[in-house]
CHARMM-style PDB file with segment names, atoms N, HN, CA, C and O in Angstrom:
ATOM      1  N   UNK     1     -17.882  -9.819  -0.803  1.00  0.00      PROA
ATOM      2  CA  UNK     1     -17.075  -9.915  -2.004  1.00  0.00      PROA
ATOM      3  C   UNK     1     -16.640  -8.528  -2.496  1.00  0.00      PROA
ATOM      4  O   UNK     1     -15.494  -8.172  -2.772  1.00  0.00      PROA
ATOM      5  N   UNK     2     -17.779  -7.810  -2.554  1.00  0.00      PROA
ATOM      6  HN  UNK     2     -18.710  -8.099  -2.330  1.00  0.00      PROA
ATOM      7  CA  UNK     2     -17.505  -6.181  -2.842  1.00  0.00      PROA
ATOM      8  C   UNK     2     -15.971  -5.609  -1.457  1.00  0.00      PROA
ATOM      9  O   UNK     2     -15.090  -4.761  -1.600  1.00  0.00      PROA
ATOM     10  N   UNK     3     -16.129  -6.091  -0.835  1.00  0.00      PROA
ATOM     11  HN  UNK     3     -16.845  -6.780  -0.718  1.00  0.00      PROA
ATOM     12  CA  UNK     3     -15.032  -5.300  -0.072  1.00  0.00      PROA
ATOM     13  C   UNK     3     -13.548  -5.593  -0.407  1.00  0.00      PROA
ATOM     14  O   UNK     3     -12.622  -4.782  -0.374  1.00  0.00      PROA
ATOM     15  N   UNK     4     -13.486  -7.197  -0.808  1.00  0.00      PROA
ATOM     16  HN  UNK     4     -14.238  -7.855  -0.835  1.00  0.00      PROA
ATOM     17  CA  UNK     4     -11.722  -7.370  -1.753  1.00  0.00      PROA
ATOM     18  C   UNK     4     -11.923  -7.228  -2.777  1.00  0.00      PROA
ATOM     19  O   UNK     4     -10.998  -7.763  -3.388  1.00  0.00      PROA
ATOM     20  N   UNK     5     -12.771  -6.708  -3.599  1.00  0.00      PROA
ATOM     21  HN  UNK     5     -13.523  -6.273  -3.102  1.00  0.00      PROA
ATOM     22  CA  UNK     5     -12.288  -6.037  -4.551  1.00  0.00      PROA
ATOM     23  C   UNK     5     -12.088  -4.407  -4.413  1.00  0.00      PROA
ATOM     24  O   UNK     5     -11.531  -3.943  -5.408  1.00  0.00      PROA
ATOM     25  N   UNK     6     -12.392  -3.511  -3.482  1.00  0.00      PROA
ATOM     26  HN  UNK     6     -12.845  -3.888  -2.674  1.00  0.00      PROA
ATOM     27  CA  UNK     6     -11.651  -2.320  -2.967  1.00  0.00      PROA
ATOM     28  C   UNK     6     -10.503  -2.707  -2.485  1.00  0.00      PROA
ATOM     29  O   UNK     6      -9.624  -1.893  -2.768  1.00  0.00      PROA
ATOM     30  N   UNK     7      -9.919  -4.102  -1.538  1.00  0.00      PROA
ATOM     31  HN  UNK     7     -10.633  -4.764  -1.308  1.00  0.00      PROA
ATOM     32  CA  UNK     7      -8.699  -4.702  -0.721  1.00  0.00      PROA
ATOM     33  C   UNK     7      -7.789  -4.091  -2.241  1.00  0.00      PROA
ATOM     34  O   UNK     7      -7.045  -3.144  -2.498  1.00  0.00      PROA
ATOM     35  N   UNK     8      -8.404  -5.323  -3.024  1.00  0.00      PROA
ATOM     36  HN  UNK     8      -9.009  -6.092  -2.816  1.00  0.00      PROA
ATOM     37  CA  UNK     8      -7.492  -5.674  -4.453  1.00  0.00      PROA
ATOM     38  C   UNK     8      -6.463  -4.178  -4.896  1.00  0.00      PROA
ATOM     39  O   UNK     8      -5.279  -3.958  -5.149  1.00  0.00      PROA
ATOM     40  N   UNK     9      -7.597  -3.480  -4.810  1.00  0.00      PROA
ATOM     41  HN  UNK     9      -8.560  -3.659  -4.605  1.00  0.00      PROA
ATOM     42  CA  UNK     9      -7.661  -2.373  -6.058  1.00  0.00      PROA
ATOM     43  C   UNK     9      -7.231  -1.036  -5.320  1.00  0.00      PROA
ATOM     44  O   UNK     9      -6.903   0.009  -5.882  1.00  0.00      PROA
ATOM     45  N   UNK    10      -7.305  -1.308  -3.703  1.00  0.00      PROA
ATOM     46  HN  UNK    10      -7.572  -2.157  -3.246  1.00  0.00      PROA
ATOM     47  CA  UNK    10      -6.685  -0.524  -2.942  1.00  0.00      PROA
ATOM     48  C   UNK    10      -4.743  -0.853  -3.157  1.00  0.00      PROA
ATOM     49  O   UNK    10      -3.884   0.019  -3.288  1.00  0.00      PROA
ATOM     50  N   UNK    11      -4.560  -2.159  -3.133  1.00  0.00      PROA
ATOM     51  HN  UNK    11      -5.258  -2.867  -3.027  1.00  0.00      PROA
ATOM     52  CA  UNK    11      -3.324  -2.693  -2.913  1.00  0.00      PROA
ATOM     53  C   UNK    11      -2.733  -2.162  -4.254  1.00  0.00      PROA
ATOM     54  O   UNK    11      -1.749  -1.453  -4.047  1.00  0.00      PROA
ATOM     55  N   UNK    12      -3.092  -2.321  -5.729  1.00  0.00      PROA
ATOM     56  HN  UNK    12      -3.892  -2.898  -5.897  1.00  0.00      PROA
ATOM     57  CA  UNK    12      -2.732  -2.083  -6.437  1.00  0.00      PROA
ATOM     58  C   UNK    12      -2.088  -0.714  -6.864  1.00  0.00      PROA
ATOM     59  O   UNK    12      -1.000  -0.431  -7.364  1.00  0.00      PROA
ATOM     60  N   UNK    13      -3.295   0.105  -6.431  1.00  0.00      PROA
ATOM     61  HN  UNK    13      -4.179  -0.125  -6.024  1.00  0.00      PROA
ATOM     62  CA  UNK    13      -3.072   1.328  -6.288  1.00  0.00      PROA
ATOM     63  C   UNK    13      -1.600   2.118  -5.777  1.00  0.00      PROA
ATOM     64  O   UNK    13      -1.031   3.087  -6.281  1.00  0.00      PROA
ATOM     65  N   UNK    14      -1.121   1.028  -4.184  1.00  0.00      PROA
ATOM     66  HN  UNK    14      -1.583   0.241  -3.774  1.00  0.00      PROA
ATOM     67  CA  UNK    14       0.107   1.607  -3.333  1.00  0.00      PROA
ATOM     68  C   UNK    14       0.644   1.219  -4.340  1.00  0.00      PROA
ATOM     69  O   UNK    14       0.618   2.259  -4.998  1.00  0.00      PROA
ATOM     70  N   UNK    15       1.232   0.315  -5.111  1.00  0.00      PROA
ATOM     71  HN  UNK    15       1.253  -0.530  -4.577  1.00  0.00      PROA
ATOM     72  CA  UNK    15       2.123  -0.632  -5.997  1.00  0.00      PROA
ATOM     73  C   UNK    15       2.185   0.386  -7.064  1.00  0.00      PROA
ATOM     74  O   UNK    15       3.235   0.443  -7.704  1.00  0.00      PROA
ATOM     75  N   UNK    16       1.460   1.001  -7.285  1.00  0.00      PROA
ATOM     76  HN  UNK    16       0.607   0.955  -6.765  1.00  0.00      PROA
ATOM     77  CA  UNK    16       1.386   1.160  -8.758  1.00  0.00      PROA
ATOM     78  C   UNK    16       2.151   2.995  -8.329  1.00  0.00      PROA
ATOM     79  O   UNK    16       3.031   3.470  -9.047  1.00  0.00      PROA
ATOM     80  N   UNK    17       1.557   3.809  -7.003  1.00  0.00      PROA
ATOM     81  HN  UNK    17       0.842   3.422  -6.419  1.00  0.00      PROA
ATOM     82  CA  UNK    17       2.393   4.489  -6.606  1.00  0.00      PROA
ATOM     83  C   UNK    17       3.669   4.409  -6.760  1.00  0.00      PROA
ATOM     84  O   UNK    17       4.317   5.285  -7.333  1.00  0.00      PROA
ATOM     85  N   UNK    18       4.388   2.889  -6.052  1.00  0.00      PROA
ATOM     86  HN  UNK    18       3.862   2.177  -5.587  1.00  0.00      PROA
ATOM     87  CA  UNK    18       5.714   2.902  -5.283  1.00  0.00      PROA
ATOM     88  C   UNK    18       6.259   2.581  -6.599  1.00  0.00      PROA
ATOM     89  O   UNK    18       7.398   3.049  -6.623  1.00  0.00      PROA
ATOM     90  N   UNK    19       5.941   1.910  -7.889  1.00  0.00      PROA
ATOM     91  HN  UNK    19       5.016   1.531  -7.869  1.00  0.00      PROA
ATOM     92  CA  UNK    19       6.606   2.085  -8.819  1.00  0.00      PROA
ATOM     93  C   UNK    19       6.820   3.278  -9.260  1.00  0.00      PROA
ATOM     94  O   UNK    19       8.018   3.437  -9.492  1.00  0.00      PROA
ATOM     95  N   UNK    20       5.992   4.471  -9.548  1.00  0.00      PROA
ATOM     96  HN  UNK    20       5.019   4.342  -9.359  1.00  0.00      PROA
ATOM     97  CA  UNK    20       6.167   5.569 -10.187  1.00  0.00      PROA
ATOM     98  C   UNK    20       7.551   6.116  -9.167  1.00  0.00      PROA
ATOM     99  O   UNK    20       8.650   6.461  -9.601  1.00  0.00      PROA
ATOM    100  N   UNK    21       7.126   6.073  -7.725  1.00  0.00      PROA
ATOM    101  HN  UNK    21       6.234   5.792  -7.372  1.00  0.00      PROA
ATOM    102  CA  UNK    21       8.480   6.849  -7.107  1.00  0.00      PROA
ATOM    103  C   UNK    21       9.814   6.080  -6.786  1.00  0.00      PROA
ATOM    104  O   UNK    21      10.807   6.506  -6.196  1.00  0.00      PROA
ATOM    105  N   UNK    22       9.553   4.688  -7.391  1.00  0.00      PROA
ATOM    106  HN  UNK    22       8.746   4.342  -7.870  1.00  0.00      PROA
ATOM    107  CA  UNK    22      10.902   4.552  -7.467  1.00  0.00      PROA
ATOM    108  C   UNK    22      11.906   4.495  -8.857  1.00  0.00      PROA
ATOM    109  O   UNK    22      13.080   4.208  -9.092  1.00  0.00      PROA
ATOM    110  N   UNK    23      10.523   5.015  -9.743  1.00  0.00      PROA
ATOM    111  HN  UNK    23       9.570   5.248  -9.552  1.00  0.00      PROA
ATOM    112  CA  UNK    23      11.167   5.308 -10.841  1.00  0.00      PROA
ATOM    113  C   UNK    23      11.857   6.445 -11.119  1.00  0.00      PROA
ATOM    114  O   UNK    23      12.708   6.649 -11.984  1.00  0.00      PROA
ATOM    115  N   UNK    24      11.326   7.277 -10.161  1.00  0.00      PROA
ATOM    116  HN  UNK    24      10.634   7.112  -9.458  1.00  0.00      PROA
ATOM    117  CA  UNK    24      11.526   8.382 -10.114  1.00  0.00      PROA
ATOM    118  C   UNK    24      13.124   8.833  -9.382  1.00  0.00      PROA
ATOM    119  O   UNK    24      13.696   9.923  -9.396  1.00  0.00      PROA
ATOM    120  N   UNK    25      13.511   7.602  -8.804  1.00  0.00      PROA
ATOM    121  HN  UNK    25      13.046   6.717  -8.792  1.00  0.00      PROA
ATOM    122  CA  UNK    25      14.651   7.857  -7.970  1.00  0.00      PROA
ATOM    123  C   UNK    25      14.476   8.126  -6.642  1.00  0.00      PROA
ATOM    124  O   UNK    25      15.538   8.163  -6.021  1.00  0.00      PROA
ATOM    125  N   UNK    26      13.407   8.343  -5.945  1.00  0.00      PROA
ATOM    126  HN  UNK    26      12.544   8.313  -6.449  1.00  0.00      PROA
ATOM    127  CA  UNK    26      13.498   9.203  -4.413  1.00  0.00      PROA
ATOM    128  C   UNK    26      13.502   8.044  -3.318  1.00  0.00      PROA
ATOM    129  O   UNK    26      13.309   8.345  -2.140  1.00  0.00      PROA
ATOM    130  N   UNK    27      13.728   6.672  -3.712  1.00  0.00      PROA
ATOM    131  HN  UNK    27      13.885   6.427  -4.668  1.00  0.00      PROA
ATOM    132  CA  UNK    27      13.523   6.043  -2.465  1.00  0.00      PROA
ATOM    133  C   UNK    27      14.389   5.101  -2.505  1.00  0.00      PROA
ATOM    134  O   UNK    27      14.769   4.589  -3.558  1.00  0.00      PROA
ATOM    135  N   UNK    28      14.804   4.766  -1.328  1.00  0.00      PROA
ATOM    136  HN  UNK    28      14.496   5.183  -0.472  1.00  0.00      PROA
ATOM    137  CA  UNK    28      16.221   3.575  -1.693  1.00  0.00      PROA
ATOM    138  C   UNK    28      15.380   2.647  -1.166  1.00  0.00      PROA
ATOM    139  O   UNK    28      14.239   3.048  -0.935  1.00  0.00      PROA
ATOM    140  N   UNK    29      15.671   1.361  -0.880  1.00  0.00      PROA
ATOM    141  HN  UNK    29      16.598   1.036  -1.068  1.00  0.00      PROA
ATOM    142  CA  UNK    29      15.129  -0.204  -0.369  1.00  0.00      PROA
ATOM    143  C   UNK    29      14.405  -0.172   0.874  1.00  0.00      PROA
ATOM    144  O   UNK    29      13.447  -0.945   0.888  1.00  0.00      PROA
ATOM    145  N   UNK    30      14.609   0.586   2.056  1.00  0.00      PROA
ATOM    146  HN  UNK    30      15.387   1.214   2.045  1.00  0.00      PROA
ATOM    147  CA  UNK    30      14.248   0.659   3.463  1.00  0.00      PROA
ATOM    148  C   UNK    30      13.386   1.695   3.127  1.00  0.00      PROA
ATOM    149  O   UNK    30      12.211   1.431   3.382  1.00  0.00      PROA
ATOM    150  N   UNK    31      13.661   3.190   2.456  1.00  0.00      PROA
ATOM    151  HN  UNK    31      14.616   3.404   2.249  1.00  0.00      PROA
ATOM    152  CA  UNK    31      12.639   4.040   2.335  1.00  0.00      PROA
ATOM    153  C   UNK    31      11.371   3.220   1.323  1.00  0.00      PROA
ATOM    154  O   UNK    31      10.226   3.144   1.768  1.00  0.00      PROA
ATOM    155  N   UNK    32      11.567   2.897   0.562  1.00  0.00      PROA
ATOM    156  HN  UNK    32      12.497   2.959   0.200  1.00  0.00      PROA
ATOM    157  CA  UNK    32      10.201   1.832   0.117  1.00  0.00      PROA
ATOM    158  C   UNK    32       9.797   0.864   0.531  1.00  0.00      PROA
ATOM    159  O   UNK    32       8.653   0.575   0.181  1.00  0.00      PROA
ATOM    160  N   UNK    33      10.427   0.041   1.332  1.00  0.00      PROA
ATOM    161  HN  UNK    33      11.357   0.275   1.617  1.00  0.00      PROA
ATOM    162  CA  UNK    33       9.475  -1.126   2.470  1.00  0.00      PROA
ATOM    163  C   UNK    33       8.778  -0.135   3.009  1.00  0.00      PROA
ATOM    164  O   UNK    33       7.588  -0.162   2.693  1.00  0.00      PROA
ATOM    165  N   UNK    34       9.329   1.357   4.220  1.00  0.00      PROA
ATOM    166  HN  UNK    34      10.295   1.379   4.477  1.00  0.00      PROA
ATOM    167  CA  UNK    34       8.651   1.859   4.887  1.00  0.00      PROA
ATOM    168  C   UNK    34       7.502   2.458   4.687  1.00  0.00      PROA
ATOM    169  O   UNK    34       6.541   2.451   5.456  1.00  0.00      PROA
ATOM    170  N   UNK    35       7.608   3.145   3.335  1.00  0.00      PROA
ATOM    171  HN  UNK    35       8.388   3.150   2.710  1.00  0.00      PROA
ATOM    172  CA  UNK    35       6.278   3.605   2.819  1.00  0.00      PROA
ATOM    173  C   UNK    35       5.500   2.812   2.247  1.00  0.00      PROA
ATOM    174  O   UNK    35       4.331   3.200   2.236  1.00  0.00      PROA
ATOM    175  N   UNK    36       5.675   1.960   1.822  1.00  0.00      PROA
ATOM    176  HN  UNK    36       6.625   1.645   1.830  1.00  0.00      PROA
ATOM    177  CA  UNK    36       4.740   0.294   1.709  1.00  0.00      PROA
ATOM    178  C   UNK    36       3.860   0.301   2.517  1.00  0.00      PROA
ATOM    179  O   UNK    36       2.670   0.615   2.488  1.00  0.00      PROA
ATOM    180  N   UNK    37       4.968  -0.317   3.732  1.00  0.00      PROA
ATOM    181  HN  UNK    37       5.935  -0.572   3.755  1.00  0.00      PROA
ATOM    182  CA  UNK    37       4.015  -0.603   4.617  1.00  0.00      PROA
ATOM    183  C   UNK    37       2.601   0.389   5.447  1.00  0.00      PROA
ATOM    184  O   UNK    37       1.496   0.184   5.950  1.00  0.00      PROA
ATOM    185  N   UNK    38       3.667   1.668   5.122  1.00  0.00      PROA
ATOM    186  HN  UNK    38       4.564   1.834   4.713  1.00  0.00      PROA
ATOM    187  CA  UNK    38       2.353   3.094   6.063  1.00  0.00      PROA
ATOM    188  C   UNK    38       1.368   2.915   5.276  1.00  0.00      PROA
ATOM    189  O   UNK    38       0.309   2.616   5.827  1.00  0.00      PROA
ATOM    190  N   UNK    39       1.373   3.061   3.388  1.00  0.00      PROA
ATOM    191  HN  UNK    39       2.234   3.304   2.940  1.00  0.00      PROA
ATOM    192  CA  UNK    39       0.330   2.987   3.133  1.00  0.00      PROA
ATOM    193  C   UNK    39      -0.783   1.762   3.102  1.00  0.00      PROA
ATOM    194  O   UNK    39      -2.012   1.766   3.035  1.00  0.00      PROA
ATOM    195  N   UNK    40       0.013   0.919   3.166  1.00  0.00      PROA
ATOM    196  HN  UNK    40       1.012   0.916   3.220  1.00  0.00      PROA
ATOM    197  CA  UNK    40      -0.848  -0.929   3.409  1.00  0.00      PROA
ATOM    198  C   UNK    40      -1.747  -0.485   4.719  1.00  0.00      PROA
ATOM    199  O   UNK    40      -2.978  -0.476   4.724  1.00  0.00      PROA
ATOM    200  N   UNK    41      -1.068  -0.190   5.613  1.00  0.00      PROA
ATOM    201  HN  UNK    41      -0.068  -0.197   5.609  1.00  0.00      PROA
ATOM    202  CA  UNK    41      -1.763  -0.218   6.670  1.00  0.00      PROA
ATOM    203  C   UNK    41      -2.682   0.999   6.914  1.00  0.00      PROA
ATOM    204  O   UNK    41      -3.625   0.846   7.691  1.00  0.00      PROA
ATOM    205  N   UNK    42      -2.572   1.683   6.572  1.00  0.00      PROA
ATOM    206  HN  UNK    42      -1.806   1.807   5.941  1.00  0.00      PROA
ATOM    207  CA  UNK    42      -3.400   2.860   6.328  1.00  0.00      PROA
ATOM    208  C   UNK    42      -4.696   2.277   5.811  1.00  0.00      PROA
ATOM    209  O   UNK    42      -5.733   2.456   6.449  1.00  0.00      PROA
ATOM    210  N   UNK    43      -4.686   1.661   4.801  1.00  0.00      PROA
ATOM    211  HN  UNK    43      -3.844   1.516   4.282  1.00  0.00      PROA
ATOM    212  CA  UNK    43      -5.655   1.423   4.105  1.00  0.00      PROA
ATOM    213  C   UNK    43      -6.292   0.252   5.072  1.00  0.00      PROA
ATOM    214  O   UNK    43      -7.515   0.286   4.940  1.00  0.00      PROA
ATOM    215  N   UNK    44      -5.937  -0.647   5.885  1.00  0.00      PROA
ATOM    216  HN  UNK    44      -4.944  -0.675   5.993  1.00  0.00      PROA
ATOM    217  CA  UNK    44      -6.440  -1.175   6.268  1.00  0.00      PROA
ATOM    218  C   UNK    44      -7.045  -1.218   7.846  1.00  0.00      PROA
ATOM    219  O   UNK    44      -7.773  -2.034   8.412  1.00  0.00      PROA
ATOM    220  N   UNK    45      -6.369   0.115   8.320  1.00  0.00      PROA
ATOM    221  HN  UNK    45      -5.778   0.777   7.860  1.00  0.00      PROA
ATOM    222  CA  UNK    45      -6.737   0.641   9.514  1.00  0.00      PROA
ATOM    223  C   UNK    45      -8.105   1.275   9.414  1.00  0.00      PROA
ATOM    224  O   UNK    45      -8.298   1.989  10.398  1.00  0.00      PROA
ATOM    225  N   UNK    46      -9.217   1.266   8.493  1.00  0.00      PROA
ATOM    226  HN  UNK    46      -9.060   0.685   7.694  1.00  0.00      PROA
ATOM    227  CA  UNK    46     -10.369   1.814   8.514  1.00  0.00      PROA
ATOM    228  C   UNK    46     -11.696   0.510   9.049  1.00  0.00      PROA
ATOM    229  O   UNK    46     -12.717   0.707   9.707  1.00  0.00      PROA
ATOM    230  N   UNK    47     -11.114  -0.910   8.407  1.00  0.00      PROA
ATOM    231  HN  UNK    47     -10.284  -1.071   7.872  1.00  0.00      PROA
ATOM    232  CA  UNK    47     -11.614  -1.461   8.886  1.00  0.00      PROA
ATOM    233  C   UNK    47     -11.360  -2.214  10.397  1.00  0.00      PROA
ATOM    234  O   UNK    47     -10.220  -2.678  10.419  1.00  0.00      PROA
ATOM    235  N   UNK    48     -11.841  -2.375  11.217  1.00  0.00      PROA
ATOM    236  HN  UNK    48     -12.767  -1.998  11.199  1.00  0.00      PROA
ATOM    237  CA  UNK    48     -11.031  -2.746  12.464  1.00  0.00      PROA
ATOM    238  C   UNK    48     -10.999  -4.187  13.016  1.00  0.00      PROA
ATOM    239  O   UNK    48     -10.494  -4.692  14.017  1.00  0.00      PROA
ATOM    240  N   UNK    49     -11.890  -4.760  11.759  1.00  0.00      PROA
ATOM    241  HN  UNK    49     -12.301  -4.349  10.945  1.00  0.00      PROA
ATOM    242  CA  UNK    49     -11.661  -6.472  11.969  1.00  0.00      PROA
ATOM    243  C   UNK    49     -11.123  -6.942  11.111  1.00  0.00      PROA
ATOM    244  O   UNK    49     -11.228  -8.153  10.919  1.00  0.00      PROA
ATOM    245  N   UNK    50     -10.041  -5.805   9.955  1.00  0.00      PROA
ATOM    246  HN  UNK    50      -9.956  -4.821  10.111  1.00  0.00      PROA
ATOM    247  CA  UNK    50      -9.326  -6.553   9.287  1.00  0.00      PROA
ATOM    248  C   UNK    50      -7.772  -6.561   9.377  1.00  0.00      PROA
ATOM    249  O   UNK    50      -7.081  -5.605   9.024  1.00  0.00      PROA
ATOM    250  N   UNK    51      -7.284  -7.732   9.883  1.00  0.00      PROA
ATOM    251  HN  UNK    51      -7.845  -8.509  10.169  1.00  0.00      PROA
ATOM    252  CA  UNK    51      -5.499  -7.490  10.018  1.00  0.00      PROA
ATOM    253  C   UNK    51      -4.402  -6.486   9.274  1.00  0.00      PROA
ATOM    254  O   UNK    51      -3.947  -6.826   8.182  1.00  0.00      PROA
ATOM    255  N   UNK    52      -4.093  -5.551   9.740  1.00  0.00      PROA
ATOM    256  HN  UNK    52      -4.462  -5.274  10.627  1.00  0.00      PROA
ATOM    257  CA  UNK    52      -3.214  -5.016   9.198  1.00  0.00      PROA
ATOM    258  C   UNK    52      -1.986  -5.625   8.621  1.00  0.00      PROA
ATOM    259  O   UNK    52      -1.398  -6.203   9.535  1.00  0.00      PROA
ATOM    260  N   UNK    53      -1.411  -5.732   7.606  1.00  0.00      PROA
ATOM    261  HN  UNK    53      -1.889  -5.263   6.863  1.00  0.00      PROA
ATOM    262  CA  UNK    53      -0.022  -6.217   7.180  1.00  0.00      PROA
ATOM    263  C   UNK    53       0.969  -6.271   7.892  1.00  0.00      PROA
ATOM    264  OT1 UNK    53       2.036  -6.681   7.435  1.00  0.00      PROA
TER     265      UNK     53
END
């Protein structure tokens, strides 16, 4: 149980990033799927029995 709530709070975290920089102006639609996804999977490339996005 302890580990989705790091999932949760990991996920939130990218989100809560990709809002600040697209508030910011620096990313158009394709540049923010792409960095989405690097950091989703990033985060989930530590564990190796858990599916990456």
């Amino acid at each position: 149980m302890k580990g989705n709530v790091n999932d949760d709070q990991h996920i939130l975290n990218v989100i809560q990033k990709a809002f600040d920089k697209g508030q910011q102006g620096n990313m158009d639609t394709n540049t923010m799927i792409h960095w989405l996804k690097q950091e989703l999977q990033s985060g989930y490339s530590i564990d190796t029995n858990q599916k990456a996005l």
